[in-house]
N, C-alpha and C positions, 0 to 999 in steps of 0.2 A: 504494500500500500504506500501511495506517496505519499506526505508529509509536506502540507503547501506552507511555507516558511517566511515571516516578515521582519522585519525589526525587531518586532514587540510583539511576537504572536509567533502562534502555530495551529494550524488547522489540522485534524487527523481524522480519516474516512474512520464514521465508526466502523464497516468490514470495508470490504472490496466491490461490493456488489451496491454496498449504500450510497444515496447522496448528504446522505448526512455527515454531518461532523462532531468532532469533539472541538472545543476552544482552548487554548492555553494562554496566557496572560506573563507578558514578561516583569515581575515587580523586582524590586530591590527590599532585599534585606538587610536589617540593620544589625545592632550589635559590635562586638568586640571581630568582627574578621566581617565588615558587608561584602553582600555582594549581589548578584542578581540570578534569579532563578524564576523558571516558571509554574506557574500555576492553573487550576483548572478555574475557570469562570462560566463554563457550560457545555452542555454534552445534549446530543442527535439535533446541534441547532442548522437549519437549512443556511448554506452559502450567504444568502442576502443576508440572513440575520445574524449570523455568525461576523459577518463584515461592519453590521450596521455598531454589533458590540465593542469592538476592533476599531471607531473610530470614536465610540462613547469613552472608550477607556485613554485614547489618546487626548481628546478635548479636556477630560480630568486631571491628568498628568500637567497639561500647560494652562492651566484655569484653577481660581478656586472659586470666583464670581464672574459672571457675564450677563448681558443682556440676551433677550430671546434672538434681535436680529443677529448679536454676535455668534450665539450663539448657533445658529443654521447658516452663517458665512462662514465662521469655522467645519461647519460639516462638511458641506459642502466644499471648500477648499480639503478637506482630508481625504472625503472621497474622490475627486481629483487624483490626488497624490497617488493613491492606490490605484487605480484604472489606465493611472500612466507606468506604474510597474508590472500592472498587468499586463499592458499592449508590448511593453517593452521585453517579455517575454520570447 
């Protein structure tokens, strides 16, 4: 099964046959040794929503307040981002 890989993310077919996925989430851990590890944020989510999560978790990371327009120009600019690394494939 392939393993579709971001910055900040990892997609994993739940089997080989599915369209579904699992989610992973890149955070940072603190402590006496940080460092970054991923985690699970959601499992059999279908591709769109799996990406829509993928761009919620990115606007969190650089936001701690916004407005709604910022808010959906940010989206909107990250899904960009993505759909350029997609084609860029």
């Amino acid at each position: 099964m392939a393993i579709i890989q971001g910055d900040f993310f990892q997609l994993i077919p739940v089997n080989e046959h599915s369209l579904k996925f699992d989610l992973k989430l890149l955070y940072k851990v603190g402590g006496k040794n940080p460092r970054e590890e991923y985690k699970d944020a959601g499992y059999g989510l279908s591709l769109e929503t799996a990406i829509k999560k993928c761009i919620q978790y990115a606007i969190n990371q650089k936001f701690e307040v916004l407005s709604l327009k910022e808010y959906l120009d940010e989206f909107k600019n990250i899904q960009n981002e993505l759909e350029l690394q997609l084609n860029s494939l």
